[in-house]
C-alpha positions in Angstrom: -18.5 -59.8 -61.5 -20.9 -57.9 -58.8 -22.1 -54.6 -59.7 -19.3 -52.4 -58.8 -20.3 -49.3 -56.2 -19.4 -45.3 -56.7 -17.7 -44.1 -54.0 -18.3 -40.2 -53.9 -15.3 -37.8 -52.7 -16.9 -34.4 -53.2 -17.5 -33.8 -57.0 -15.1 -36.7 -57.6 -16.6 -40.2 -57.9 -14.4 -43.9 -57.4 -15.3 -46.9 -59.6 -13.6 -49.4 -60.9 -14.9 -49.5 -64.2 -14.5 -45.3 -64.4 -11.5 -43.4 -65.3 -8.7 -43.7 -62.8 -8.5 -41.8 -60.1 -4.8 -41.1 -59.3 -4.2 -40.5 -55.2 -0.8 -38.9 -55.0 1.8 -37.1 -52.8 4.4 -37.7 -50.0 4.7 -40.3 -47.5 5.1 -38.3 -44.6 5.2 -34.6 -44.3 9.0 -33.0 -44.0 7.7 -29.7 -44.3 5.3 -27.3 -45.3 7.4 -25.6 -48.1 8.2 -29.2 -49.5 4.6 -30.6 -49.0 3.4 -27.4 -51.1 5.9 -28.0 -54.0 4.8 -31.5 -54.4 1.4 -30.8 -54.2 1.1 -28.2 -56.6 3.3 -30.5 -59.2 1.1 -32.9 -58.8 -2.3 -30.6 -59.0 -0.5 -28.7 -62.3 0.3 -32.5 -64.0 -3.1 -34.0 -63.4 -5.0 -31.1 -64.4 -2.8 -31.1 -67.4 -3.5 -34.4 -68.3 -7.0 -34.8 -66.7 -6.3 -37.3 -64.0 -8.9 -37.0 -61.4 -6.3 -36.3 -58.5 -6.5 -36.7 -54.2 -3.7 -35.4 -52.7 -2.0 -37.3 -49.9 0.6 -37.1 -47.3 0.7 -38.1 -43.6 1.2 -36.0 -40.3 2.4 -39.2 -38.7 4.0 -42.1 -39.5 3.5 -44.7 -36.5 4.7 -47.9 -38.0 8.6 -47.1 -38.3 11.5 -49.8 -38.1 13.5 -47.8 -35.8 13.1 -45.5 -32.9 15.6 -42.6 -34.6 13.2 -43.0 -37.9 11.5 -39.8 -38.8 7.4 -39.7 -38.1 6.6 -36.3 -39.4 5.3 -32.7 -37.7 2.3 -34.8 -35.5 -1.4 -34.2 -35.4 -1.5 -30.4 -34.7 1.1 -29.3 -37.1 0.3 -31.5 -39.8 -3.0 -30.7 -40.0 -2.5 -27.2 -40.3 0.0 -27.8 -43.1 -2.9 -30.1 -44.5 -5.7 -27.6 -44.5 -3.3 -24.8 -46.2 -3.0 -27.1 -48.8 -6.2 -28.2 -49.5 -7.7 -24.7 -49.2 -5.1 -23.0 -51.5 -5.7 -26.1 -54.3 -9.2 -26.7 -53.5 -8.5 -30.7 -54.0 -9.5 -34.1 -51.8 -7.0 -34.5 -49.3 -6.2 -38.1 -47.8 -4.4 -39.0 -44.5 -3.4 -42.0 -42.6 -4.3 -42.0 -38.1 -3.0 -44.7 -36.2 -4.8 -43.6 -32.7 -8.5 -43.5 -32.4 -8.5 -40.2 -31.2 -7.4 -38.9 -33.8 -10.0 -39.5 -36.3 -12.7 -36.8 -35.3 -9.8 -33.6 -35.4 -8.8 -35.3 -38.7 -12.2 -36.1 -40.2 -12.3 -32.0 -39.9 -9.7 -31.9 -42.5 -9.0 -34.4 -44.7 -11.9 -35.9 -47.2 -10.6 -39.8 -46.8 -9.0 -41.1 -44.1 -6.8 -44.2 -44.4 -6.8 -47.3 -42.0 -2.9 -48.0 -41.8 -2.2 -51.8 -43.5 -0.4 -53.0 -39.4 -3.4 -51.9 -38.0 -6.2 -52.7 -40.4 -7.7 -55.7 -37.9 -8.2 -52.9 -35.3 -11.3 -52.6 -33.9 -11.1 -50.1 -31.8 -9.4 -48.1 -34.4 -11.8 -48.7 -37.3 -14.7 -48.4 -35.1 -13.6 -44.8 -34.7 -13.1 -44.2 -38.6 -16.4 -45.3 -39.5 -18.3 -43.3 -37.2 -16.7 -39.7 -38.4 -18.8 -41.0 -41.4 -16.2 -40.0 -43.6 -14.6 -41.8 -46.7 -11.9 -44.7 -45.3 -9.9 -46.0 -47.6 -8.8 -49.8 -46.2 -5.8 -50.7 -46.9 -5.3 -55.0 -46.7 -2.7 -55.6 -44.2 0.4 -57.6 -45.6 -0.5 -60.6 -43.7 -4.5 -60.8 -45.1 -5.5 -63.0 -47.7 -8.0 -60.4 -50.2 -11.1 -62.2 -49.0 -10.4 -61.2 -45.3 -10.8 -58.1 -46.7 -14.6 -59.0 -46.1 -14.1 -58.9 -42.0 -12.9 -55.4 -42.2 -16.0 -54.3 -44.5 -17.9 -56.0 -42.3 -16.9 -54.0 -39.1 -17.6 -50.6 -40.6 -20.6 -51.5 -42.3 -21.8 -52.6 -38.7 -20.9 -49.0 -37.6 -22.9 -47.0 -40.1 -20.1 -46.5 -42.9 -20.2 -48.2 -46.2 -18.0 -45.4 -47.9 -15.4 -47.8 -48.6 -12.3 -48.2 -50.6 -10.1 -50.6 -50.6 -6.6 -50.8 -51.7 -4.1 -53.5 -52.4 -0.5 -53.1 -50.9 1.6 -56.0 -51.4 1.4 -59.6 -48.9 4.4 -60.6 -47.4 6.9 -62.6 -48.5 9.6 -64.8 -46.5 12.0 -62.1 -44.5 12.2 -58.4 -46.1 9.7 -59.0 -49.2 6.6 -58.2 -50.4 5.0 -59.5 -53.3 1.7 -58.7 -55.6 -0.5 -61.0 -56.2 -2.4 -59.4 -59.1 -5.6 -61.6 -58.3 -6.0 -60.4 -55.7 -7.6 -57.5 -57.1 -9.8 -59.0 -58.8 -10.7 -60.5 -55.7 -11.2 -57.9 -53.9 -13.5 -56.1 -56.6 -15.9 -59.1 -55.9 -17.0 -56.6 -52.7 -18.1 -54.2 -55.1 -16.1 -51.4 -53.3 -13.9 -49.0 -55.6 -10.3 -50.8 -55.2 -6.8 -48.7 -55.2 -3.3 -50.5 -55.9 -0.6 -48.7 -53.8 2.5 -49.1 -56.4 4.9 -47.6 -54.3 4.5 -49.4 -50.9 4.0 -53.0 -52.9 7.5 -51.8 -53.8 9.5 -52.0 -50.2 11.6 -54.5 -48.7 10.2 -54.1 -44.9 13.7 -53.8 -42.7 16.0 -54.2 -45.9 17.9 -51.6 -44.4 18.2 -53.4 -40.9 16.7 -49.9 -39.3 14.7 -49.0 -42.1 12.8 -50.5 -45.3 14.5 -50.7 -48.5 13.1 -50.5 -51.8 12.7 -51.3 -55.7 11.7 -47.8 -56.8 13.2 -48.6 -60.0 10.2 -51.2 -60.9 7.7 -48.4 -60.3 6.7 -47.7 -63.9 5.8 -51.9 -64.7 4.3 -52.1 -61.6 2.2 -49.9 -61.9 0.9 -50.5 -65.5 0.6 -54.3 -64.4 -1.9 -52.8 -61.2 -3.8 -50.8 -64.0 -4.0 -53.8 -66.1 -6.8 -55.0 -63.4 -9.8 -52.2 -64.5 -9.4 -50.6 -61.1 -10.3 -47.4 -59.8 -7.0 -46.0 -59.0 -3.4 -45.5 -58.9 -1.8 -44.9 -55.0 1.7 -43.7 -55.4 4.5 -41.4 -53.4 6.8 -39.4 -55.3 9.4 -37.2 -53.9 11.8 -34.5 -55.4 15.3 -36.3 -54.3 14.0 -39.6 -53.2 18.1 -40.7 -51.9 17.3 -37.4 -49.2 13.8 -38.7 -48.3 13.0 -39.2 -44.4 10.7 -42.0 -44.6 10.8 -44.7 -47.7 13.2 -43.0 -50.7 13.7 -46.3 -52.0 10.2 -46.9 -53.4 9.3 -43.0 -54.6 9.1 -42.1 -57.6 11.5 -39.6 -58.3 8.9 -35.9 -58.6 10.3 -34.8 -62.2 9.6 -38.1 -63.7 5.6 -37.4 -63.1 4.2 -36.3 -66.2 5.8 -38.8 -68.6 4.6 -41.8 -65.8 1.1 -40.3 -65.7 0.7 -40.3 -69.5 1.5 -43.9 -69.5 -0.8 -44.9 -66.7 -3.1 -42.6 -68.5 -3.1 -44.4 -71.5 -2.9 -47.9 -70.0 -6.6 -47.2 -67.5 -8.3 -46.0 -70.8 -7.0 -49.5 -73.0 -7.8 -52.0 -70.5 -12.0 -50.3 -70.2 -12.1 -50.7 -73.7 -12.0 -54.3 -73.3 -15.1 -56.5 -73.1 -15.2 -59.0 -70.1 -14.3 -62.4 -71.3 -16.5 -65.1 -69.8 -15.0 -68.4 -69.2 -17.5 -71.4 -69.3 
């Protein structure tokens, strides 16, 4: 195993062989009263239980199945409702662009910025994160093996940014499936980067729903514990007060009241799986 890197989000520091680092919230902003009551569950529960915790959520949600689906307030809005957040929690805040212009006005708000799965192999586009200089958290597209992974490093490395993290989101499948392969995250520790395992996205069915993308939110608890299972740096996951009324992927949230109790466990599970020694094969 390579020496694993610290990636450093303020006074919060990714590794994969620290604590868990838990990056939480909604998938797409609905609104600013819901976004706040989600966020401050989340901020109350991993304080509680102390999870270091980045707040998510997305002003824009590009990559939709249908033309009606729902893509959220936009950039102006949504950053507003972001910055209101993060100034009355004072915690990281994460969000996802899918334009290259609009990673400088959202490099002004939000600590990480995401580079979307679909458009991970986007050059222009990851050009553009990397030179805001901010944290990007990569996530591998569904069609990348975990060592072309290294391509994408490789591009924003070239372009001045090595704050890195990269996160595993399920590989495609046949028609409407995604599956987790969990060696891939092994694999993709041997870059050194911190490495995130989005549970709730690894859970859809892309198009299930013919205009939209089923899910198996029900899975979400074993999933996840299987991720943790891999000494990784953190948990991504969506949760939602009334997943069945979500506007954007209900079937794969966690339903918001069931929080604590699946924190505790994922908790418990991170802090095992450290204890153990690596086991060398010969």
């Amino acid at each position: 195993m390579t020496t694993q890197k610290t990636i450093s989000v303020g006074e919060l520091k990714l590794c994969n062989k620290e604590p868990f680092v838990l990056v939480g919230g909604i998938n797409v902003i609905e609104s600013e009263i819901m976004a706040l009551k989600v966020a401050e569950t989340f901020f109350s529960i991993t304080e509680e239980l102390g999870i270091p915790y980045i707040f998510k959520a997305s002003f824009d949600k590009a990559n939709r199945s249908s033309i009606d689906s729902f893509r959220g307030p936009g950039l102006e809005k949504g950053l507003r409702i972001l910055e209101k957040i993060k100034s009355e929690f004072n915690f990281p805040i994460l969000t996802d662009i899918h334009e290259a212009n609009q990673a400088l006005p959202a490099a002004e708000i939000a600590d990480i910025l995401q580079l979307p799965a679909f458009l991970s192999r986007q050059t222009d586009l990851v050009v553009a994160l990397a030179k805001t200089k901010s944290v990007i958290n990569i996530k591998k597209a569904q069609f990348l093996a975990p060592h072309e992974m290294g391509n994408i490093i490789k591009k924003c490395e070239n372009s001045g940014n090595s704050r890195l993290i990269l996160c595993e989101r399920g590989t495609s499948f046949g028609y409407n499936n995604l599956v987790v392969d969990m060696l891939a995250l092994s694999a993709m520790k041997e870059f050194s980067y911190p490495v995130l395992f989005d549970v709730t996205h690894s859970l859809q069915l892309p198009g299930g729903l013919g205009d939209a993308a089923a899910g198996r939110g029900e899975s979400v608890r074993e999933l996840a514990l299987a991720g943790l299972s891999q000494k990784i740096a953190g948990l991504f996951l969506e949760a939602h007060p009334e997943p069945e009324k979500a506007l954007c992927d209900g079937p794969c949230a966690l339903r918001l009241d069931q929080l604590r109790p699946f924190l505790k466990q994922m908790k418990a599970m991170d802090e095992l799986v450290k204890t153990f020694e690596p086991v060398v094969m010969t």
